[in-house]
N, C-alpha and C positions, 0 to 999 in steps of 0.2 A: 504494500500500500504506500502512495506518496507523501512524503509527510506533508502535515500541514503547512499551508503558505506559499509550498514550489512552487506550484504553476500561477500563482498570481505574480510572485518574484521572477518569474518568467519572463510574463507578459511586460513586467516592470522593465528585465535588460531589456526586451525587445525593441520598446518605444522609445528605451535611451539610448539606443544606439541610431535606430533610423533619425531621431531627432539628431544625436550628434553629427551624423550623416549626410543631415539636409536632406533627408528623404531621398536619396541621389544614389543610384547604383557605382559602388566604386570603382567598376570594372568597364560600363557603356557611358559613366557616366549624365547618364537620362533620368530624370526625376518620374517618379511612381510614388504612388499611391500606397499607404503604409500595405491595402490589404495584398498588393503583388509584389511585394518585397520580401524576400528571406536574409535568415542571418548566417553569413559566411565565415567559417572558419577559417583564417587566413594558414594558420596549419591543424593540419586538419585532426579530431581529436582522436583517430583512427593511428595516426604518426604521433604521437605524445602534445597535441596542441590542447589547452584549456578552454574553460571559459571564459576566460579573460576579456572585458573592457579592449584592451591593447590587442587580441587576439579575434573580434568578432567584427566584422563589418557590413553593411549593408549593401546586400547583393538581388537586383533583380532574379527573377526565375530561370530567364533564360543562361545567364552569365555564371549562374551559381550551376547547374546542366552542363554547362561548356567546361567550366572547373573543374567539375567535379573530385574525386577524395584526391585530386594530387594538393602538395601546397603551393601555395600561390608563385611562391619563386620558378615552381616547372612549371605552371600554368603561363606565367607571363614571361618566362624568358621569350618564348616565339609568338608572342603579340605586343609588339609596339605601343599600338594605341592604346590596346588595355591597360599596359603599363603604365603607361603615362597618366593615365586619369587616375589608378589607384596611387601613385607616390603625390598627384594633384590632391585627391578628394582623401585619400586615406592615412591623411596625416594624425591621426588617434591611434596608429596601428604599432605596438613595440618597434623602440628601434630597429632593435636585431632583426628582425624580419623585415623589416622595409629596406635593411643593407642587404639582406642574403637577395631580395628580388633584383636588389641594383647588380651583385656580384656575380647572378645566373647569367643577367643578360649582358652584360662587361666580357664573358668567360664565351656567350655565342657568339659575339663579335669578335673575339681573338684578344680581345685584352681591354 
């Protein structure tokens, strides 16, 4: 059984984060509507990522689909554009992860 409170504390990160987000997928992005917005694990908690504030961002459906369980750093090494918007839009996200995305795509370039 759930303890009491999760899922309201749920709902609670969820709105804080799309709020910190600007409602704005940080992968396309394109602003949406809290109800087609999910919450991204930037590493995913399948590879040892949390829940962490610093670790969750908001991702439309289709971006979070295209993602999918890799971490964001192999997601966006070979997407430019996506890149670019999540180091734009996803500045709430742990350092160390917004370096490891810089370092995958530094590494496909040749340096």
């Amino acid at each position: 059984m759930a303890e009491p409170g999760r899922y309201r504390d749920r709902l609670t990160a969820r709105q804080r984060i799309f709020r910190r987000d600007g409602f704005r997928c940080v992968y396309c992005a394109q602003l949406f509507p809290e109800e087609e917005l999910t919450l991204d694990h930037v590493e995913p908690k399948m590879r040892g990522g949390d829940r962490s504030d610093g670790n969750l961002v908001a991702a439309c459906h289709a971006c979070n689909r295209r993602k999918g369980s890799r971490p964001a750093w192999a997601f966006l090494a070979t997407d430019a554009v996506a890149r670019q918007n999540f180091l734009r839009y996803g500045t709430a996200v742990w350092p160390r992860l917004r370096r490891a995305v810089q370092e995958a795509a530094e590494k496909r370039r040749g340096g």
